[in-house]
C-alpha positions in Angstrom: -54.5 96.4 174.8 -54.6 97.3 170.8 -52.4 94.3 170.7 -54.9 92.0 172.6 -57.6 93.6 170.5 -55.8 92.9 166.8 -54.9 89.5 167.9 -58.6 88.5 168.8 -60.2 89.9 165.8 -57.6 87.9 163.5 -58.4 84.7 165.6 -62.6 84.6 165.3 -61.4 85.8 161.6 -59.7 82.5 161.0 -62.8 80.8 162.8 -65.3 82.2 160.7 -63.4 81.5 157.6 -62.7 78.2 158.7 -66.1 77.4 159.1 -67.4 78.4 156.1 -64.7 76.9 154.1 -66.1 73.6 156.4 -69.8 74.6 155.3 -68.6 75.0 151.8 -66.7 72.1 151.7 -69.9 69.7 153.1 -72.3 71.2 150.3 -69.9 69.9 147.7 -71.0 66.8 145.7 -68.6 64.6 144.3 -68.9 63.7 140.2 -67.6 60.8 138.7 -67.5 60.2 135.1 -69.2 56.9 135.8 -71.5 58.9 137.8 -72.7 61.4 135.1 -73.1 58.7 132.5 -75.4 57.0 134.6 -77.6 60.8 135.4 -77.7 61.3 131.8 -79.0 57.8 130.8 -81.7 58.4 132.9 -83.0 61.6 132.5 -82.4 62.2 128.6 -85.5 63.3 127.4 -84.7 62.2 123.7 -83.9 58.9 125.2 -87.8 58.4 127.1 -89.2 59.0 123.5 -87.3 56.3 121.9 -88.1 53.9 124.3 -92.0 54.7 124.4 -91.7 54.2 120.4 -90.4 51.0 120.7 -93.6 50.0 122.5 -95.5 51.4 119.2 -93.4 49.0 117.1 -94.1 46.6 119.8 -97.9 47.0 118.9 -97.6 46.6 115.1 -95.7 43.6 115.5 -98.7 42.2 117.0 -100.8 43.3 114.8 -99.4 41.9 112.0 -99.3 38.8 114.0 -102.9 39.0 114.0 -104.0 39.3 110.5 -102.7 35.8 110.5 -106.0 35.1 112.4 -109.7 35.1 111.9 -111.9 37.5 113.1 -114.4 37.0 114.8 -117.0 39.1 116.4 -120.7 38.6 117.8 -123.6 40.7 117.7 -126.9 41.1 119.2 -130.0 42.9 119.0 -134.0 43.9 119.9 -136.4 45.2 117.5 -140.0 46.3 118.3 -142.7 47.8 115.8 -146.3 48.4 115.8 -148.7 48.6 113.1 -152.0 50.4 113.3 -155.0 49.9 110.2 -157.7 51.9 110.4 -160.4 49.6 108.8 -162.8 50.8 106.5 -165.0 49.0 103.2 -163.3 47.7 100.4 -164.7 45.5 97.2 -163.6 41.7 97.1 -164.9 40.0 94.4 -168.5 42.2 93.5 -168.9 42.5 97.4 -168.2 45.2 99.8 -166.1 43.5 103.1 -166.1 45.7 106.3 -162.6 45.1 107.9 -162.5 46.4 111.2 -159.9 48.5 113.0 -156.5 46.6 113.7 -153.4 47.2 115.9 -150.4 45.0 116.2 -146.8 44.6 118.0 -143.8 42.9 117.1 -141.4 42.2 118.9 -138.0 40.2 118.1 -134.9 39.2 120.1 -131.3 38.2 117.7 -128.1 37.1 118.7 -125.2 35.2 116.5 -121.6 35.4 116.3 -119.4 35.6 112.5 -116.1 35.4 111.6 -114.2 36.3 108.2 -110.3 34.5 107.4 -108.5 35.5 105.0 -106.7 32.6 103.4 -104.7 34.1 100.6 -103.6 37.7 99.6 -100.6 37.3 97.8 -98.8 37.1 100.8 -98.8 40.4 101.8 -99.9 38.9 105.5 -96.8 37.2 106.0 -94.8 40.3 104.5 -96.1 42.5 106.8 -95.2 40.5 109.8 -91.4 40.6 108.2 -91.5 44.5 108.0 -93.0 44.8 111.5 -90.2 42.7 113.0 -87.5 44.7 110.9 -88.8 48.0 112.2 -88.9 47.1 115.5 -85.4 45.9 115.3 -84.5 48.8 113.8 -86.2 51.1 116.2 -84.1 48.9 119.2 -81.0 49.9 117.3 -81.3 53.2 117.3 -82.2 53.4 120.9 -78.9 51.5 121.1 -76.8 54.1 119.2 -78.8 56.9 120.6 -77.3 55.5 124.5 -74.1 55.4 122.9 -74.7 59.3 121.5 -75.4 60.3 125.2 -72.6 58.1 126.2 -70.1 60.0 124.4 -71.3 63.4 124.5 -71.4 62.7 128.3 -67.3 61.5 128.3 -66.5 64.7 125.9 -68.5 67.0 128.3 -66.4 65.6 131.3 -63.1 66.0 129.9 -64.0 69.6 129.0 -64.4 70.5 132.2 -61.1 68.7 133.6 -59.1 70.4 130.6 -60.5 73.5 131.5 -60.3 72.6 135.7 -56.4 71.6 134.9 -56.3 75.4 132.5 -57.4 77.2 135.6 -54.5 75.7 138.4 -52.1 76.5 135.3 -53.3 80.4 135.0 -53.3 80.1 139.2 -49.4 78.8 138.9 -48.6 81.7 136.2 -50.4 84.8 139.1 -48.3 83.3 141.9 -45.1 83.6 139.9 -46.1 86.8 138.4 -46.7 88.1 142.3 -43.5 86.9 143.6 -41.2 87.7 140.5 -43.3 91.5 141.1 -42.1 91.3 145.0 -38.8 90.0 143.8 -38.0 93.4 141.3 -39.8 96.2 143.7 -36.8 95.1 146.4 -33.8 94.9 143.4 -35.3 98.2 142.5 -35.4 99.6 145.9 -32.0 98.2 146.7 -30.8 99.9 143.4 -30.4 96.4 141.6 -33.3 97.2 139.2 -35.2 99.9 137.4 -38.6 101.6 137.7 -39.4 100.1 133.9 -38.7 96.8 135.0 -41.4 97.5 137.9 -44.1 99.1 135.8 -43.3 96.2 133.0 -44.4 93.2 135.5 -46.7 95.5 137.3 -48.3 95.1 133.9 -47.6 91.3 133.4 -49.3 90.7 137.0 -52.5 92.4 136.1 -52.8 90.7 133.0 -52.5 86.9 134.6 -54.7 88.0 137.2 -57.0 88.6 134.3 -56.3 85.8 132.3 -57.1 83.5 135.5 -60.2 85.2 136.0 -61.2 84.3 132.0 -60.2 80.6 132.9 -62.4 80.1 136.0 -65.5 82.0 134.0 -65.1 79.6 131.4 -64.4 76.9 133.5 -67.5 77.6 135.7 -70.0 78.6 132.3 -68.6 74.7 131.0 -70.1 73.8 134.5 -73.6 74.9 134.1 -74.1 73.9 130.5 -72.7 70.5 131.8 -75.1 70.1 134.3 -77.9 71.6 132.0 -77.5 68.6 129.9 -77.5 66.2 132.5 -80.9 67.4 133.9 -79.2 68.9 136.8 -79.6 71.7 139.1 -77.1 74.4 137.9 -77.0 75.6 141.1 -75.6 72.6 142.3 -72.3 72.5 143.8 -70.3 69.7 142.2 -66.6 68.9 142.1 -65.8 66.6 139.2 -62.9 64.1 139.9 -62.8 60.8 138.8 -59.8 58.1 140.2 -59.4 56.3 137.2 -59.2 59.9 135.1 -56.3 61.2 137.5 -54.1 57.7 137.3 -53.9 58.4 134.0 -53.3 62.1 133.7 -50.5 61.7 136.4 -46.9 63.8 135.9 -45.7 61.0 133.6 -48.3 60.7 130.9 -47.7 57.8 128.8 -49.4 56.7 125.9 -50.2 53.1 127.2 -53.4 52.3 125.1 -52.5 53.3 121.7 -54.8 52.1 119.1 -53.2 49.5 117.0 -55.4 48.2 114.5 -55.2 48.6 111.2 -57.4 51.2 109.1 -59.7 48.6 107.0 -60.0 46.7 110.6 -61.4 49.4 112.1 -64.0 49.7 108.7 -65.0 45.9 109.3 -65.0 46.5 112.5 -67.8 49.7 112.4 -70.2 48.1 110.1 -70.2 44.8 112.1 -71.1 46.8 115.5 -72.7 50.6 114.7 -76.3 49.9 115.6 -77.2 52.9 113.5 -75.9 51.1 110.1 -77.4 47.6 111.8 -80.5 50.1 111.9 -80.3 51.3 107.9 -80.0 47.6 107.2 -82.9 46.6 108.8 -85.1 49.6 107.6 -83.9 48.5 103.6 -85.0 45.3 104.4 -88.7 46.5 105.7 -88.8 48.7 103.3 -88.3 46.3 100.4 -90.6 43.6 102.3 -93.1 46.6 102.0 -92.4 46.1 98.3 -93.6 42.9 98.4 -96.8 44.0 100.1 -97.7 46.4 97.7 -97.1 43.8 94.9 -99.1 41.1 97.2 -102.6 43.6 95.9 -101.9 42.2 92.1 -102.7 38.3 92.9 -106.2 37.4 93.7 -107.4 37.3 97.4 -109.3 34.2 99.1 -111.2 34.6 102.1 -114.5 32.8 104.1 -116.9 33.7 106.3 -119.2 32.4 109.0 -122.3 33.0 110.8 -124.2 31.9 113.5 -127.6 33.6 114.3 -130.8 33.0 116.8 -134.0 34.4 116.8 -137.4 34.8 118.6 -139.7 37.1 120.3 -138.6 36.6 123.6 -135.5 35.9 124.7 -136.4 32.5 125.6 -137.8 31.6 122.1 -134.4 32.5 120.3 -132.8 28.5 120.7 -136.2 27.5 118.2 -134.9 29.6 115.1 -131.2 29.1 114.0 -129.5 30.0 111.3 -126.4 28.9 109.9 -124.2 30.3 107.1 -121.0 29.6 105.1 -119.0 30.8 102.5 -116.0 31.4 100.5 -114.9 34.1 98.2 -112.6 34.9 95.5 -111.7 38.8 94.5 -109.5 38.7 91.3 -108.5 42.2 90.8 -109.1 42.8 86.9 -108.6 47.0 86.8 -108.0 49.2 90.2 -107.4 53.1 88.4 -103.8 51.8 88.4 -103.9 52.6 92.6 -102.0 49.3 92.5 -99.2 50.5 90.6 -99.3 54.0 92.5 -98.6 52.2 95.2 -96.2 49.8 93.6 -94.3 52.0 92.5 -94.1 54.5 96.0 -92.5 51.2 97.9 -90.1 51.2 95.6 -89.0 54.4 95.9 -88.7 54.0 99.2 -87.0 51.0 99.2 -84.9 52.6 96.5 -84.1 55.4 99.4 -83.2 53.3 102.1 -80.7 51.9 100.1 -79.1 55.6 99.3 -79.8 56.0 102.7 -77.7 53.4 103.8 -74.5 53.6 101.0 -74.8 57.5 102.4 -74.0 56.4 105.5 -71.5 53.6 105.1 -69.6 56.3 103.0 -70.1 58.5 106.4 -68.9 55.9 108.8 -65.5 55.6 106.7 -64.4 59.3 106.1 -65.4 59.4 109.9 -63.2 56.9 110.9 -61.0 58.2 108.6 -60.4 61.5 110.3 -60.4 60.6 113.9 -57.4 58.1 113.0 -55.7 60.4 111.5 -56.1 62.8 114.1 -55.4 60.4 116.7 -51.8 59.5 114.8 -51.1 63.4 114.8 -52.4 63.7 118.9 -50.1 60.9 119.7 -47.1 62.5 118.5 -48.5 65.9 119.4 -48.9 64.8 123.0 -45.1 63.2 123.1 -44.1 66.8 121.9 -45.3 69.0 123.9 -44.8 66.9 127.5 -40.9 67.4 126.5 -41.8 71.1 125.4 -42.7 71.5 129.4 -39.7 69.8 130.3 -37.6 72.4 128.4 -39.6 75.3 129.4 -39.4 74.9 132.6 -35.5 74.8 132.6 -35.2 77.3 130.6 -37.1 79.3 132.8 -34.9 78.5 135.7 -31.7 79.2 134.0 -33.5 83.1 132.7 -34.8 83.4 136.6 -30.9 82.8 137.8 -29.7 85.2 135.2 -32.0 87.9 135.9 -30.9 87.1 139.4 -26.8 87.5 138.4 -27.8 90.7 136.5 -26.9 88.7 133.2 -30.3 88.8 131.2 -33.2 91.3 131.2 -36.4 91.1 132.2 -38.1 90.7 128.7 -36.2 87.6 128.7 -37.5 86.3 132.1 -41.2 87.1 130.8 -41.1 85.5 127.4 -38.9 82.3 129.3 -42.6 81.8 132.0 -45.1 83.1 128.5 -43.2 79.7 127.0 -43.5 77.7 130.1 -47.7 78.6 130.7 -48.0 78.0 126.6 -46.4 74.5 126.5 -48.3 73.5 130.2 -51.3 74.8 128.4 -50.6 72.9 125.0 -49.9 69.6 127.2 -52.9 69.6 128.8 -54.9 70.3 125.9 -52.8 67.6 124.1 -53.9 65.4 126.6 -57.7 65.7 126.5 -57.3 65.9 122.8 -55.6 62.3 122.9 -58.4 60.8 125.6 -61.5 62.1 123.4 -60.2 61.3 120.2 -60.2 57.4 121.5 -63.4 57.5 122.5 -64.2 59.5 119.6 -62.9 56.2 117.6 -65.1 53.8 119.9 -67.8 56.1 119.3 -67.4 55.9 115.6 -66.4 51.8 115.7 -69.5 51.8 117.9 -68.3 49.5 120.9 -69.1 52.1 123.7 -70.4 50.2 126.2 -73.3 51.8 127.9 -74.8 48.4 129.5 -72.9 49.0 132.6 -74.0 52.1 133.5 -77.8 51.0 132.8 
């Protein structure tokens, strides 16, 4: 009967676990890399400002379009008074006149329409629509560069989490050996094989990979939520990352397929011909020296007319039977301002004198960027090559130290620092490996040839 009983409760046991590993397992949402790329391009907050911006740019551009233009504007208008005399005696040549009490109205209805062109100001028209095209270029770019920012920090955010996701199955890998190797000396020590020491020693060893894979998963799970934080997701979503194309390349045999073979100064070239950012500094030099121009434009005299049309009557059908038609032209020669002319003058070219720093500045940034990461990629490639024959040889050697410990030929200490060298070289081969896939996007990234169209 006990029997029966243990037997039943094990059985709705499994059940109940099983189904809410099932239920578990059906809340999970798959996340590609392609995936999160295309959340965070559309819910980056920095990334809606840009683009409303742009439509500000958008606006100046036409207006700059339109002081090309006349302007014109009409106007219109009623006007009543009212004049009251009280009369009264008054002398007009020796004699005394008696002018009676008078009251009178006026009333008058106006209309017209006028219109002012300016025909000449030094140019400064024509500048202006230069610098409004430049900025708005420039504004585009660094939208552009800003998707490309988001891009990449979405890539490096991914791999994170698969380094650390690939760190946890390790420190999982290191408590099952610990575990059985523990099971393995508490019988030599009960059969007389082995001593208490040896017990206590991996008694110890156990408990500290049990902690050390607890570390891993909080890490792993913190990297998680700031992940999904930044793509404007639900923390408390649950979400398994795995991505196909990821895991055919990080597959036992990891093989450095795609080095980067172009040359150093190629890769210069190449950066300043693509980065939209620098396209963006060149564009803002250029605006701000046509902004030069403007300022200059207020020395040369200005030429402008004007135009009028006007109607008037007492009643709105009586305006046709008084018109009134103007015209002009006009010349302002500027003689003496307060020197607000040069003030301004010289303000543009400061700023135009800062663009340009601004731009050498980051040129100089682009190349000691570029500089690093290829270095750095060099040192991962061989790095990577290193350590995936570092596992190879730790892992033997931890089977030859097992099979001695087993023969009675080695100690312990031995076994422990043989696995301690086979969890450090899996743990510096996966890092090695993540290292090499972000530093080569970290080189498009700095090249700027991420391509962030498709995911748009």
């Amino acid at each position: 009967m006990k029997l029966r009983l243990v037997i039943m409760t094990i059985l709705i046991a499994g059940v109940i676990q099983s189904f809410g590993q099932d239920s578990i397992k059906s809340s999970e949402k798959t996340l590609t890399l392609e995936q999160a790329i295309t959340i965070a391009l559309v819910r980056n907050t920095s990334l809606e400002k840009s683009e409303f911006g742009i439509k500000g740019y958008e606006s100046n551009l036409q207006a700059s379009y339109g002081g090309l233009l006349p302007s014109i504007s009409g106007a219109g208008g009623w006007q009543w008074s009212r004049s009251e005399e009280a009369g009264g005696s008054v002398y007009y040549g020796g004699a005394v006149l008696e002018l009676p009490k008078r009251t009178s109205e006026i009333r008058s209805w106006s209309g017209g329409v006028s219109s002012s062109w300016t025909l000449f100001d030094g140019l400064s028209n024509l500048a202006t629509i230069r610098k409004s095209e430049k900025e708005l270029m420039s504004a585009k770019l660094t939208l552009e560069r800003l998707k490309q920012d988001v891009v990449f920090q979405t890539i490096g955010g991914y791999y994170n989490i698969l380094n650390l996701e690939k760190l946890v199955l390790v420190k999982e890998e290191n408590l099952k050996w610990n575990q059985k190797n523990y099971e393995i000396i508490k019988e030599k020590s009960r059969l007389g094989a082995g001593t208490m020491a040896d017990v206590y020693a991996q008694q110890v060893k156990l408990g500290t990979a049990e902690l050390e894979l607890l570390k891993a998963k909080n890490d792993y799970e913190n990297e998680k939520s700031n992940y999904l934080f930044y793509l404007g997701v639900d923390v408390l979503e649950n979400y398994t990352f795995k991505d196909q194309d990821i895991d055919k390349v990080l597959d036992s045999d990891f093989k450095l397929q795609n080095k980067i073979s172009l040359e150093f100064n190629k890769l210069i070239v190449q950066a300043l011909e693509n980065r939209p950012d620098y396209q963006s500094a060149v564009f803002k030099l250029n605006a701000s020296q046509d902004n030069l121009s403007i300022a200059r434009g207020s020395y040369y005299p200005s030429l402008s007319n004007s135009m009028s049309f006007g109607l008037r009557g007492e009643t709105p059908g009586d305006m046709w039977n008084t018109k009134q038609y103007t015209a002009g032209i006009s010349l302002r020669i500027p003689i003496f301002q307060g020197w607000s002319i040069d003030n301004r003058v010289e303000y543009a070219k400061i700023d135009a004198k800062n663009s340009e720093i601004t731009l050498s500045d980051l040129e100089r940034e682009i190349k000691k960027s570029i500089q690093k990461s290829y270095r750095d990629l060099q040192t991962s490639e061989k790095r990577l090559e290193v350590s995936q024959s570092n596992v190879e040889a730790a892992r033997e050697n931890l089977k030859i130290e097992e099979e001695k410990y087993s023969l009675g030929s080695t100690t312990l200490l031995n076994v422990l620092i043989a696995n301690a060298d086979y969890i450090n070289a899996q743990t510096s081969f996966i890092n090695s490996q993540f290292e090499y896939l972000r530093l080569k996007e970290e080189i498009n990234y700095y090249i700027g040839i991420i391509d962030y169209k498709k995911f748009e």
